[in-house]
N, C-alpha and C positions, 0 to 999 in steps of 0.2 A: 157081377162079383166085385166087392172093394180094391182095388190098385192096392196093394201092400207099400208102393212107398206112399198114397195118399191115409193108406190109415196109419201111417208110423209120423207121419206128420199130422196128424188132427191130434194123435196121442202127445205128441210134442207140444203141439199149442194148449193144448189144454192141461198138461201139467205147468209149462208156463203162467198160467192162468190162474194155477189151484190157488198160491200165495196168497192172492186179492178177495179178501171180505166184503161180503155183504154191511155195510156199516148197519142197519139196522135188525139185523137177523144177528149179526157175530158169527157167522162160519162164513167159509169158502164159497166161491160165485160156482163153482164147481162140485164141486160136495151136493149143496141146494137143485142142483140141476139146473143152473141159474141162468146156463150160456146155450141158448138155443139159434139152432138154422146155421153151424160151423159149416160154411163153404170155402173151402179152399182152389186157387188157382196155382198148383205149383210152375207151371211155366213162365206164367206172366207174376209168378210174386205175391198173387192177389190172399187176401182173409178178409172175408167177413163173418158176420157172428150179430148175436142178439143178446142184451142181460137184461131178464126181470130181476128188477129188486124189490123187496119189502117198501120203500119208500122212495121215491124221487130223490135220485141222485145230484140236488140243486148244483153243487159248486163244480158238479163234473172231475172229482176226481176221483169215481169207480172209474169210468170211461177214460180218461189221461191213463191209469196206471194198467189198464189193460191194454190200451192201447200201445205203452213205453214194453208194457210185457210180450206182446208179439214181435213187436220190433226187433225184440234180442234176438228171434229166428236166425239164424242165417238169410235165409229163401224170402224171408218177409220184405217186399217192399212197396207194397200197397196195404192199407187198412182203411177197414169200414165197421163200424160197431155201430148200432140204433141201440139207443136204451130205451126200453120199455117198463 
């Protein structure tokens, strides 16, 4: 069974999340179903996550502003993101 405060927190990050566009698609990395493999650690602070995009994210700022986006957490103090 899911931990209620782990799915009230993956529900958190991933609204945090929704704001950031796909640059070559123009919707939400969330919306697209864009953010796969959300694992969370809430004791140790941990999130990792996965974003397929439509295109290579060369300059790296899908991945910067997702990654400034989890940070606003409270509880966040480790990140890991792989773009895909």
């Amino acid at each position: 069974s899911l931990d209620p405060a782990l799915f009230a927190a993956k529900s958190e990050a991933l609204a945090s999340l929704a704001p950031i566009q796909d640059p070559f698609r123009g919707e939400s990395i969330v919306s697209l179903s864009a953010v796969k493999n959300l694992e969370l650690d809430l004791d140790a602070g941990k999130i990792s996550f996965v974003v397929e995009l439509g295109a290579p994210d060369l300059k790296g700022e899908v991945k910067a502003a997702c990654d400034a986006a989890v940070r606003e957490l409270e509880w966040v103090k480790d990140v890991s993101i792989t773009m895909a």
